[in-house]
N, CA and C atoms as an extended XYZ file, in Angstrom:
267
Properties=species:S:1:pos:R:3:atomname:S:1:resname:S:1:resid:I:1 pbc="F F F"
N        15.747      -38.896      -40.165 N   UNK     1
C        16.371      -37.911      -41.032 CA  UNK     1
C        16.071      -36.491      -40.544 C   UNK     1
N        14.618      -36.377      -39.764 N   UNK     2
C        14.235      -35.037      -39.474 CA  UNK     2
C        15.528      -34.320      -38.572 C   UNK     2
N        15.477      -35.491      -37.666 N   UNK     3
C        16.254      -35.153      -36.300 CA  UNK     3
C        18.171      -35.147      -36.613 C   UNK     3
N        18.399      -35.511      -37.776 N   UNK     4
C        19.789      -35.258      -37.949 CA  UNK     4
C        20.211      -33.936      -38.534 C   UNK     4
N        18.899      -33.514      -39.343 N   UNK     5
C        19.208      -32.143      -39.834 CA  UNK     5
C        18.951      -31.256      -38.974 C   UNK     5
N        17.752      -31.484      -38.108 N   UNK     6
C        17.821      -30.202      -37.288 CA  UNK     6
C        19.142      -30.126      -36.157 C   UNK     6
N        19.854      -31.711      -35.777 N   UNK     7
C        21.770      -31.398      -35.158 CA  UNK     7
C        22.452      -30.729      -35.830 C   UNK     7
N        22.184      -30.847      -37.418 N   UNK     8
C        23.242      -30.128      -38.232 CA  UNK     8
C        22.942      -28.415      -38.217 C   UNK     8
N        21.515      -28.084      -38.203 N   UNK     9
C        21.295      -26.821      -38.096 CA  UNK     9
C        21.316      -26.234      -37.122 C   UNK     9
N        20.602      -26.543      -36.137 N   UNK    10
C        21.469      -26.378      -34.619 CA  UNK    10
C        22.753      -25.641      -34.296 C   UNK    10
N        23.672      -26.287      -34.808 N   UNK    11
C        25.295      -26.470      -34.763 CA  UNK    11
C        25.788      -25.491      -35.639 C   UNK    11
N        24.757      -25.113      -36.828 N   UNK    12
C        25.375      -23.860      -37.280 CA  UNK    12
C        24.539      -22.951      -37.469 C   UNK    12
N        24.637      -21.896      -36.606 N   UNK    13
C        23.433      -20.715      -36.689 CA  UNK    13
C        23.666      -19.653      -37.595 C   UNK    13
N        21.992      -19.249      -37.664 N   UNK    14
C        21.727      -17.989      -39.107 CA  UNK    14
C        23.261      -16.806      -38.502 C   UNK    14
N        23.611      -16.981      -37.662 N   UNK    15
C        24.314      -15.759      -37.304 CA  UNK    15
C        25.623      -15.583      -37.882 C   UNK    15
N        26.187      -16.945      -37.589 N   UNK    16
C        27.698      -17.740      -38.168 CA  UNK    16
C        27.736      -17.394      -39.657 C   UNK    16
N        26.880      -18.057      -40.221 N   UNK    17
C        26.333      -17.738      -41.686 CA  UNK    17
C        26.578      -16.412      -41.960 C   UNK    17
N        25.999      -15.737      -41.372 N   UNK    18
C        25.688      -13.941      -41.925 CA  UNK    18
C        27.182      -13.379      -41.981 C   UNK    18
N        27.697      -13.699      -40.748 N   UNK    19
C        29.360      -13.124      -40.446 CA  UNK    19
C        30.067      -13.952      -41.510 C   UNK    19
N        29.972      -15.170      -41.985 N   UNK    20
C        30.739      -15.248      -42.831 CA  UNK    20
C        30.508      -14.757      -44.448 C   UNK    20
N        29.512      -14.628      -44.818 N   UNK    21
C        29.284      -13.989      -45.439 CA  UNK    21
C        29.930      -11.844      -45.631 C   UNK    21
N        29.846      -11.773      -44.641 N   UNK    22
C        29.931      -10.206      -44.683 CA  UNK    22
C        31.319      -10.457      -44.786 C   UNK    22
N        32.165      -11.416      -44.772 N   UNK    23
C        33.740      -11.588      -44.625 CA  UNK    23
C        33.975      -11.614      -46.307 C   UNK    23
N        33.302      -12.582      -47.166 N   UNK    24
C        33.488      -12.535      -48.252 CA  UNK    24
C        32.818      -11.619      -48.689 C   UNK    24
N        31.630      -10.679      -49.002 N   UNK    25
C        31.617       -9.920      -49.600 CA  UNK    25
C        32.387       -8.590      -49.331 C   UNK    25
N        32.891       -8.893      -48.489 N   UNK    26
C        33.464       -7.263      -48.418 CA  UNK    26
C        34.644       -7.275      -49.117 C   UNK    26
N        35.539       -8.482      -49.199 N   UNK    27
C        36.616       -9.103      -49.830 CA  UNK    27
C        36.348       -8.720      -50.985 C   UNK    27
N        35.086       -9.077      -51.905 N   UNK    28
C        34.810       -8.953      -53.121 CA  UNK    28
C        34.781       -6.912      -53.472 C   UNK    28
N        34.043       -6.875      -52.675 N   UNK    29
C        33.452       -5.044      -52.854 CA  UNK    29
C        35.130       -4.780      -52.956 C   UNK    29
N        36.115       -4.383      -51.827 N   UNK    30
C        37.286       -3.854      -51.620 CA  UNK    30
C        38.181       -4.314      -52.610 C   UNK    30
N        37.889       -5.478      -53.964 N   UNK    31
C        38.820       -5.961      -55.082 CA  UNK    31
C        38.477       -5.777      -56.235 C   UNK    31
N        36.731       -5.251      -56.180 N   UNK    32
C        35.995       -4.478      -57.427 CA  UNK    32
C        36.688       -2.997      -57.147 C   UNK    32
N        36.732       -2.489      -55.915 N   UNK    33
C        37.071       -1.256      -55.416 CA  UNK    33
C        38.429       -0.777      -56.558 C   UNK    33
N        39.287       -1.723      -55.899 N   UNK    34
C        40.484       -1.790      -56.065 CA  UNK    34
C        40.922       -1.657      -57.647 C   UNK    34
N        40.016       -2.628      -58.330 N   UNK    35
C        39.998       -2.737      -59.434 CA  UNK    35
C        39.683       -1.568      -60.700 C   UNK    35
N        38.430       -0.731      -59.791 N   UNK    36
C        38.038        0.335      -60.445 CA  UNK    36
C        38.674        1.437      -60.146 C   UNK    36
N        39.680        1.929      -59.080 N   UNK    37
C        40.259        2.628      -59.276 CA  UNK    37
C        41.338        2.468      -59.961 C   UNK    37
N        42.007        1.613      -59.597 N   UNK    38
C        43.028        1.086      -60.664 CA  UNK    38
C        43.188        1.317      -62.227 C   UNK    38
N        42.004        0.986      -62.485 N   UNK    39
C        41.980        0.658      -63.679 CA  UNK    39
C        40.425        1.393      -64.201 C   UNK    39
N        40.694        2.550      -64.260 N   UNK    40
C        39.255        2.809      -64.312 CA  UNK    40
C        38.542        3.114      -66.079 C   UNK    40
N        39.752        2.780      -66.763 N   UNK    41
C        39.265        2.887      -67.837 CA  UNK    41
C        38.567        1.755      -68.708 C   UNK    41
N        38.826        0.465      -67.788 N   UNK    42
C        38.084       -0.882      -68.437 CA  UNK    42
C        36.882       -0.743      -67.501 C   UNK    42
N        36.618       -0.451      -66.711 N   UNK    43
C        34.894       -0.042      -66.260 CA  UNK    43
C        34.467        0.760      -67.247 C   UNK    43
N        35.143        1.654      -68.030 N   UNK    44
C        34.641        2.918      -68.589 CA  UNK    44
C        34.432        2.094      -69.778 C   UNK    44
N        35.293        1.504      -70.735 N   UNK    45
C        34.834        0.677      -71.673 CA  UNK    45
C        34.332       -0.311      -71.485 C   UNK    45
N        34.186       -1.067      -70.413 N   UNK    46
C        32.787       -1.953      -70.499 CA  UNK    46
C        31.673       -1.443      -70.296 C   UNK    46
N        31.371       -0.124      -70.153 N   UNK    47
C        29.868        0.528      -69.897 CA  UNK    47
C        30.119        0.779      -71.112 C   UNK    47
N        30.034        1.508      -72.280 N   UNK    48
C        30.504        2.119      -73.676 CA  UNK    48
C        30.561        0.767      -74.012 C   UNK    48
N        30.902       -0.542      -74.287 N   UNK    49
C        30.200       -1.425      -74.983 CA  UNK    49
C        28.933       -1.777      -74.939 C   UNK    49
N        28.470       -1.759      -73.331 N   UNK    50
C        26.433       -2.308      -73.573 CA  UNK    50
C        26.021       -1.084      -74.058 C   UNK    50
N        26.459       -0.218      -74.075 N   UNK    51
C        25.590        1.163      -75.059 CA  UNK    51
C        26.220        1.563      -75.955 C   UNK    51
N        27.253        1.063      -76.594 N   UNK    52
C        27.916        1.863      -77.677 CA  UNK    52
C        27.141        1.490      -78.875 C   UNK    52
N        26.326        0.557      -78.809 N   UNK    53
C        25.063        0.001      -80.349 CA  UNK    53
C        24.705        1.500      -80.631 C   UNK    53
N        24.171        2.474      -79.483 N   UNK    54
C        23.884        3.479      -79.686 CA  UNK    54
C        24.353        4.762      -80.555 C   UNK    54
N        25.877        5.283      -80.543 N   UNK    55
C        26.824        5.805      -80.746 CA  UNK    55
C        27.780        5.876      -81.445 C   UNK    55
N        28.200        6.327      -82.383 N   UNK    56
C        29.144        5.712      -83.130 CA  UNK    56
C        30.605        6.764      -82.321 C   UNK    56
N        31.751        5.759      -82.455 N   UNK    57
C        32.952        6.312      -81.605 CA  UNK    57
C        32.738        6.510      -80.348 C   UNK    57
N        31.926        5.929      -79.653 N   UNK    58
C        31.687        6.184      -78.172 CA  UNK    58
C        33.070        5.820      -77.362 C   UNK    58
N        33.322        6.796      -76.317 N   UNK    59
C        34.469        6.817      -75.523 CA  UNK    59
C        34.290        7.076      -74.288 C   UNK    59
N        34.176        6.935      -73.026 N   UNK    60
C        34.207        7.661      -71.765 CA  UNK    60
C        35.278        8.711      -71.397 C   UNK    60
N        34.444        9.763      -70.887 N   UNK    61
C        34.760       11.059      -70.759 CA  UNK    61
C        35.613       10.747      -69.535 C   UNK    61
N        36.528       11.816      -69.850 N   UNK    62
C        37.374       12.318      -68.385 CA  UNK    62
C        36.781       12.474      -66.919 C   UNK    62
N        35.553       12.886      -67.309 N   UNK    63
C        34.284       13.310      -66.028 CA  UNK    63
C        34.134       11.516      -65.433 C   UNK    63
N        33.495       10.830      -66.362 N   UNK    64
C        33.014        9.743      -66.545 CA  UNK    64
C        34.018        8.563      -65.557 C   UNK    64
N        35.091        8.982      -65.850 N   UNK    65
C        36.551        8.373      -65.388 CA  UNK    65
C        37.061        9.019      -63.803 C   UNK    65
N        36.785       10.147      -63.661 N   UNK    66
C        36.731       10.202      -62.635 CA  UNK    66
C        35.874        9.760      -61.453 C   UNK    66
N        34.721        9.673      -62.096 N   UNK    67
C        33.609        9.623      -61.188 CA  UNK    67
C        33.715        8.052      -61.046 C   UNK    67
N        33.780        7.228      -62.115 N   UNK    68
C        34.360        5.173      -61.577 CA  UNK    68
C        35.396        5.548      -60.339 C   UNK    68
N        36.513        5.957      -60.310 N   UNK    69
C        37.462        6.226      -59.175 CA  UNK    69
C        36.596        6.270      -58.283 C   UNK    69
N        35.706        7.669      -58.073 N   UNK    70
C        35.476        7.820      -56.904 CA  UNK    70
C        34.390        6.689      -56.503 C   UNK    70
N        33.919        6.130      -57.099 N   UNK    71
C        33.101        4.944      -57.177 CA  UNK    71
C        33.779        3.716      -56.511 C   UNK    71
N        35.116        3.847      -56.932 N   UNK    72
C        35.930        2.462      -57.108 CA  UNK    72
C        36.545        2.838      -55.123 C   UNK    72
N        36.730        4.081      -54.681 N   UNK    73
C        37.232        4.871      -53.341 CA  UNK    73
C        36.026        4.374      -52.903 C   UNK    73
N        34.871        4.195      -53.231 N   UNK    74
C        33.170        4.093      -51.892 CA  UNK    74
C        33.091        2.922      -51.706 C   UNK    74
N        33.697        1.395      -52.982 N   UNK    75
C        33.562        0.117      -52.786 CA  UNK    75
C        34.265       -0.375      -51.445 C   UNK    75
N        35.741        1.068      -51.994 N   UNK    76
C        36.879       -0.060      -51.048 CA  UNK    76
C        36.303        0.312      -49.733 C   UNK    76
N        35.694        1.421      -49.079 N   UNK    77
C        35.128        2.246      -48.017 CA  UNK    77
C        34.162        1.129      -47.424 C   UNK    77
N        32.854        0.600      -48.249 N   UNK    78
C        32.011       -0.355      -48.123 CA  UNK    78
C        32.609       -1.270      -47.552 C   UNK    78
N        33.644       -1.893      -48.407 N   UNK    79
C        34.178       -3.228      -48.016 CA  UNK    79
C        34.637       -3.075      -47.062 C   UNK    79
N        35.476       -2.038      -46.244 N   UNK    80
C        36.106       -2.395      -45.050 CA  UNK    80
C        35.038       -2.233      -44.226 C   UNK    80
N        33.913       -1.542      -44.357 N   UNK    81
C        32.652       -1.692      -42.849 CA  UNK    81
C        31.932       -2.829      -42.880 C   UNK    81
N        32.000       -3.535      -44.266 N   UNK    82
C        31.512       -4.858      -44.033 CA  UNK    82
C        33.009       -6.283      -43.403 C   UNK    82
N        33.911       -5.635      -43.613 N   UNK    83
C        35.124       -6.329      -42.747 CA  UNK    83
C        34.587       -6.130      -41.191 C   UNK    83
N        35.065       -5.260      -41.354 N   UNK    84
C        34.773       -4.371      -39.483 CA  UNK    84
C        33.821       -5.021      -38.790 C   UNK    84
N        32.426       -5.142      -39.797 N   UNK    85
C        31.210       -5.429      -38.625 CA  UNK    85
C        31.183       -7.553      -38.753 C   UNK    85
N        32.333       -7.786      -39.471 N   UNK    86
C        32.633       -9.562      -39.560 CA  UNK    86
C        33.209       -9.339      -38.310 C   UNK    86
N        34.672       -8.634      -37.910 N   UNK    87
C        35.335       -8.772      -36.820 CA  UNK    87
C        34.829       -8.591      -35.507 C   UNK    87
N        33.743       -7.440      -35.252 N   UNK    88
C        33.707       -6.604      -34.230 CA  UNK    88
C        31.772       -6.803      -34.238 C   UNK    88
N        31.472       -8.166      -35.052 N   UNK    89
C        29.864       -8.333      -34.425 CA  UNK    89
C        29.584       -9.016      -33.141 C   UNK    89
């Protein structure tokens, strides 16, 4: 049993692994990205629900809304250098 797992590990290295990995998360980052600019006012009300216990009428600010965008512009940014370094490792 020792010697069949170490053929199987062998055959697929920590490296393969890592690159595929950086393929899906960047997929993920660039569709949160996507998502938060898009739509940046359901980021804004799902933060304003885990703290709105606090607040009564809590709303996210215009400021607040901009700044998810530019948040949601650095994911999609992230995600493509974690594309890039899947293609070009």
């Amino acid at each position: 049993m020792k010697e069949y797992t170490w053929l199987f590990l062998s055959q697929y290295t920590q490296e393969q692994h890592n690159n595929d990995n950086y393929l899906i998360i960047g997929i993920v980052i660039i569709l949160i990205g996507l998502l938060a600019f898009k739509f940046p006012k359901f980021f804004g009300v799902l933060t304003t629900i885990s703290g709105s216990w606090m607040y009564k009428d809590s709303t996210p600010s215009d400021e607040y809304i901009s700044f998810i965008k530019i948040l949601g512009v650095l994911g999609i940014l992230v995600g493509i250098i974690f594309i890039l370094d899947y293609f070009f490792a």
